[in-house]
N, C-alpha and C positions, 0 to 999 in steps of 0.2 A: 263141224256142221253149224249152220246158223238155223236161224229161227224168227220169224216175223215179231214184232210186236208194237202194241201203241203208243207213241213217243208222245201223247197228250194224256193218255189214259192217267188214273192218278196212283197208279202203281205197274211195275211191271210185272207181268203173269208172265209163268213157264209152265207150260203142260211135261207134267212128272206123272212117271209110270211108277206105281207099286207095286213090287212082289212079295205076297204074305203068304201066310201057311195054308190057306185055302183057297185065296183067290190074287187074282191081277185086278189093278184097275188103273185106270189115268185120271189122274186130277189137276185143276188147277190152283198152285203154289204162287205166292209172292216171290219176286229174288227181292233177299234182306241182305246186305253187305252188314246190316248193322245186327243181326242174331247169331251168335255163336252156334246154335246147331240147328238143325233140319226138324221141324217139329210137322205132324197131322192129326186135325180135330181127334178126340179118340175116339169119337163114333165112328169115324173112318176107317180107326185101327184097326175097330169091331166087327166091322163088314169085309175086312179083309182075313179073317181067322185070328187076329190077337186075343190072348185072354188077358182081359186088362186089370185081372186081378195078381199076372203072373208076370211083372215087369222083368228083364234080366237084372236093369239096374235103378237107382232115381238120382240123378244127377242134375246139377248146378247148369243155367241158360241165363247167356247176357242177351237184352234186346235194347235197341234205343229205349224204349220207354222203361227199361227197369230187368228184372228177372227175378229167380224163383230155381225150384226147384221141380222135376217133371222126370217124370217115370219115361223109360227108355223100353226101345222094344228091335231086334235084327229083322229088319227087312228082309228078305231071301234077294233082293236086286231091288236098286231106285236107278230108271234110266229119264235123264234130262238132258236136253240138247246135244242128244248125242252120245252120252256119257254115262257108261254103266257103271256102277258101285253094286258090289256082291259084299254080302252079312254087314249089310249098312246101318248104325242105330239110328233110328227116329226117336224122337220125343214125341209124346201125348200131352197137347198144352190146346187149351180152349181159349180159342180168342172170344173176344167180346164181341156180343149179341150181336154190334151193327157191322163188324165184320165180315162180307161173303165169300171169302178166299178161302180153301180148304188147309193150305197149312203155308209155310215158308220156307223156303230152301236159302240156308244159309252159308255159311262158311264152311262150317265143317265140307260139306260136300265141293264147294269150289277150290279150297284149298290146293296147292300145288297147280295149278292152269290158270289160263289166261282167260279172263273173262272181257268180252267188248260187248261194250254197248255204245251204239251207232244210232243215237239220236234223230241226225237227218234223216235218214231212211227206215228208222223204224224197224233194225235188224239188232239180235244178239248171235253171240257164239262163246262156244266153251271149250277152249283145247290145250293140248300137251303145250310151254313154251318149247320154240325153235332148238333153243341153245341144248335143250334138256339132254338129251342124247352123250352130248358133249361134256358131260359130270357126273357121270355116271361110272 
């Protein structure tokens, strides 16, 4: 599946669905090829049924600018460009005030597929590689 996006804007946005313990909702995520995991503000987390007192784990995040450590939480489903992950851990990591993107979808979650991005036209997509089948 691909997916429009702004090839001027100053970051690329992916509209990411959450599934939490109480509720769904769709946000918009940065793609970070440079954050080792998938993190959303934790006010977010909160308005999706997290107890953010009750992390499973708090685990180690690389980001271009630096990292830290950030409390983890399973998603029941994160679906982006097509692409669903069931008991998926997110991070709770607050970006800075001037920030307005709700969280980043990083590696973790692209890991294993093919990610394009098609600059001239202002398209992504996220999928299985071809060969994959084939090594299996």
């Amino acid at each position: 599946m691909s997916a429009p996006f702004d090839p001027n804007a100053r970051r690329v946005l992916v509209p990411v669905t959450v599934r939490g313990p109480r509720a769904t909702h769709r946000f918009g995520f940065a793609l970070d090829t440079g954050a080792s995991r998938t993190t959303l503000r934790p006010e977010l987390l909160r308005l999706l049924g997290f107890d953010l007192a009750n992390p499973v784990a708090v685990r180690d995040f690389r980001g271009v600018t630096g990292g830290g450590r950030a409390p983890s939480f399973v998603a029941e489903a994160v679906t982006a460009l097509g692409v669903t992950l069931t008991r998926f851990e997110i991070h709770a990591v607050s970006p800075s005030a001037s920030v307005t993107i709700d969280g980043l979808l990083g590696l973790d979650f692209l890991r294993g597929r093919v990610l394009t991005l098609d600059f001239a036209r202002g398209r992504m997509a996220l999928r299985r590689p071809r060969w994959w089948a084939f090594w299996r």
